[in-house]
N, C-alpha and C positions, 0 to 999 in steps of 0.2 A: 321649769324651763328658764327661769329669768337668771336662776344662779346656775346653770350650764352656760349660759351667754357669760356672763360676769367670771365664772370661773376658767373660761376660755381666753378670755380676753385679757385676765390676769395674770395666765399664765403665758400668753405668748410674749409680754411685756418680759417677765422673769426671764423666760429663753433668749430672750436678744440681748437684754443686759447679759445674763451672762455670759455668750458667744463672743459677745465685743470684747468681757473683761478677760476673756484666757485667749481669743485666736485678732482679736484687732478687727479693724474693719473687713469684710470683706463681701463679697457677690450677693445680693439678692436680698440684703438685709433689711431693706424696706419694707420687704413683704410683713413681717411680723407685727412691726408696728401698724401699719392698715390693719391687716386680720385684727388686730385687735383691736381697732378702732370700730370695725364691722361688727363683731361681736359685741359693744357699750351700744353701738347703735339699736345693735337687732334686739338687745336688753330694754333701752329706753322705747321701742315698739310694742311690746311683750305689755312694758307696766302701761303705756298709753292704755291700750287698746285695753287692757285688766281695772283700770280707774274708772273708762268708758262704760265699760261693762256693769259695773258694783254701781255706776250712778243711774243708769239705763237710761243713758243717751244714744243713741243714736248714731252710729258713725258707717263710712262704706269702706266695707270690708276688702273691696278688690285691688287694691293697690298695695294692701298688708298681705293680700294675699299672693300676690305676683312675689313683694321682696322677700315672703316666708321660701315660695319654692324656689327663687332663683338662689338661696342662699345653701336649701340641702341637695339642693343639683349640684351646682359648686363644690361643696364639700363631700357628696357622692365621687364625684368624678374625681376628686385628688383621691379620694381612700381606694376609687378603684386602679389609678393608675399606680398608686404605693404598690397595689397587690400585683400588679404586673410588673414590674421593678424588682422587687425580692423575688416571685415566683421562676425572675429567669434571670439571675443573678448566680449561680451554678459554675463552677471549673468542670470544668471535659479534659482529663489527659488523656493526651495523645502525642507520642513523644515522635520524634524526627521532624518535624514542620519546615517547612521549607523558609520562610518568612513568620516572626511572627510582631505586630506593629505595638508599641510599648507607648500609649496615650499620655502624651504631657500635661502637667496641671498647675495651678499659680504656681510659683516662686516665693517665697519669702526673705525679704531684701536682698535680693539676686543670688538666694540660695535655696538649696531642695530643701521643699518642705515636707513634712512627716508623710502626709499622702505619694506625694512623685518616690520617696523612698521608697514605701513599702511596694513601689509597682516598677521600681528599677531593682529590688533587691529580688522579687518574684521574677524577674527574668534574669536576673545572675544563679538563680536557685535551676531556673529552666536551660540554663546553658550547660551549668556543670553536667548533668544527664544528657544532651544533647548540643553536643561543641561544632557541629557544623550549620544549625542554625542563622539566619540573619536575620538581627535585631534593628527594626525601624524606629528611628527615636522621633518621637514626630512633638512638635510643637512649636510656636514662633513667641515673639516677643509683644508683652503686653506693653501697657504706656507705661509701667511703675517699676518697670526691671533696663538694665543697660545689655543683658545678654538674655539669649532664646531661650527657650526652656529645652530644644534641643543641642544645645550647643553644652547646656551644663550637664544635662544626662548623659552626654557624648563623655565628658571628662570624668563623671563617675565610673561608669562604665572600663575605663582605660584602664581607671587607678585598681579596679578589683579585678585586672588580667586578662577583659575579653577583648582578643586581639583586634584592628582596624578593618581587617578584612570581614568580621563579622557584624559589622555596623552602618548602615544607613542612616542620614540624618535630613530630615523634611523639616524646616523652620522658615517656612512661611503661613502656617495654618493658626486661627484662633478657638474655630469653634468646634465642637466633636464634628461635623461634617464636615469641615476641612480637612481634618485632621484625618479622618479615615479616608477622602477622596484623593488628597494628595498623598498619602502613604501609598493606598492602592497604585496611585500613577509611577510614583518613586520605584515600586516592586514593578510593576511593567514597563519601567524602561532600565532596570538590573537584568531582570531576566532575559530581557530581548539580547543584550548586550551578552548573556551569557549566550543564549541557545546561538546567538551570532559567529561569536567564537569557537563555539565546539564546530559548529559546522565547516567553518572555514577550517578548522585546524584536521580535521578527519574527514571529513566528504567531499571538502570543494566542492561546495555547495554554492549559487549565490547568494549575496543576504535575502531574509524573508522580506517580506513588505509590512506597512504598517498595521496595525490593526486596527479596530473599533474597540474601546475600552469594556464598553456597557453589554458590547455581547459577550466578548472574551479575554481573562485577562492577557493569553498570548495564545499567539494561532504557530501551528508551527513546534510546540512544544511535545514531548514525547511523553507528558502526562499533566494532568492539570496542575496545579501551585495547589499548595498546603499550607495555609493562613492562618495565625496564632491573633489575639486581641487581647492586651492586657492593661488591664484598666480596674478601679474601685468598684465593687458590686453593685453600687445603684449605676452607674454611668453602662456598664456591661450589655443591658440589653438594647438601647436605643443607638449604642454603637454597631453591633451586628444588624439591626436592622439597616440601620445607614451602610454597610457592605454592601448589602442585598441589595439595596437600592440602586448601587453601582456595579450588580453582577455577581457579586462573591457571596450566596447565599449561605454558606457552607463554614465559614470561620470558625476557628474555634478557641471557646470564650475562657479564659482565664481571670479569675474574681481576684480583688485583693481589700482587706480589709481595710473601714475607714474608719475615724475617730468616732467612738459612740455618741458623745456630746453633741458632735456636730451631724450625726447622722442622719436624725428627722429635718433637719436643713436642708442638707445637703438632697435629700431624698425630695425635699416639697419641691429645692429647685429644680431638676431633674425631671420630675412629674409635668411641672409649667412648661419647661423645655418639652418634653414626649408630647404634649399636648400639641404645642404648639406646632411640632412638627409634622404630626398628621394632617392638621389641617390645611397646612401648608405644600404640602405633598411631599414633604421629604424622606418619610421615613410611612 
């Protein structure tokens, strides 16, 4: 038991140093060094109470035993949310979409980084098969970039051909529920604008009225919206359920690969987030 703690602890020190020396600072990196601080801890508890024992002294058990279980509850609970995360981490094609929202992610000194790549080149991949499509660029500006993380995906997107009419841009969002709540909002007030105008131009109709977001994304329409999500596999499922949350149960999820290196990172932050979110009610 005592070198499962030590060997835990050793290695998360390894993974942060290495994360730092290929990708630089970035989100959540503190976690590793604690974990691993927890793990020397729960070591130095381990040979306590093993010294205690070989001397036959006498010590109370129930405070060792409290930080024994809150430590494999803890690490229960990340391993089970990993397995929810890859278990619904899955691409669904389903080609025509009406919308599909393309999740922004850091920058790299105010340039796309290998991840925003791979989830702007999966939706130029989604366009060539489906050119009527609109692609939601959603992301806003951190404190360490000069422009939004929509506003760069906006000018990738131009230079490899897909035309302006096919592109919405939401840059005011930070966090995956922004990011999906104002997309959603962004796609109901396009479409309102649309169904406004066909009406006007073929029924003389008057305009519709507004609607309720949370019940429907438009009332009014002559068939529900068809909603695309595309985003890294661990981020994937905590952003459809954050849809749901706002109504759109039904999305559908498009994965894109993330760096292996960074993967179990990226994956424990994502876990703390989904955590968090539950209990929060947002998700």
């Amino acid at each position: 038991m005592e070198l499962i703690f030590i060997a835990i602890g050793i290695a998360s020190l390894v993974y942060i140093s290495v994360i730092f020396i290929n990708f630089g600072l970035t989100s959540f990196m503190w976690f590793w060094p604690l974990f691993a601080v927890i793990n020397f801890l729960m070591f130095a508890l381990v040979r306590y109470i093993r010294i205690k024992h070989r001397d036959k002294k006498e010590i109370i058990l129930r405070p060792f035993v409290f930080l024994f279980t809150t430590y494999g509850l803890a690490v229960t609970t990340l391993i089970s949310m990993w397995l929810v995360i890859f278990s619904n981490a899955h691409t669904v094609e389903q080609p025509n979409l009406d919308y599909v929202i393309v999740m922004g992610t850091d920058l790299v000194d105010n340039k796309i980084s290998k991840s925003l790549k791979r989830r702007l080149d999966r939706a130029l991949e989604y366009y060539r098969d489906n050119p009527n499509t609109i692609f939601v660029l959603s992301g806003g500006r951190s404190d360490y970039d000069m422009s939004t993380e929509a506003t760069i995906m906006y000018h990738y997107m131009i230079k490899a051909g897909v035309p302006d009419s096919n592109l919405l841009l939401e840059f005011y969002s930070d966090s995956t529920q922004e990011k999906i709540g104002f997309s959603l909002r962004t796609i109901n007030q396009d479409h309102e604008q649309k169904v406004l105008a066909n009406r006007l131009k073929h029924n003389n109709e008057p305009p519709i009225g507004k609607n309720h977001f949370k019940d429907a994304i438009i009332t009014g329409a002559e068939r529900p919206l068809s909603i695309g999500i595309i985003t890294s596999e661990f981020n994937l499922y905590r952003a459809k359920k954050i849809a749901s949350r706002y109504g759109v149960p039904d999305t559908c999820p498009m994965a894109t690969k993330s760096d292996e290196l960074m993967l179990v990172h990226l994956a424990t932050r994502e876990a703390v987030a989904l955590f968090k979110d539950r209990l929060i009610g947002n998700i």
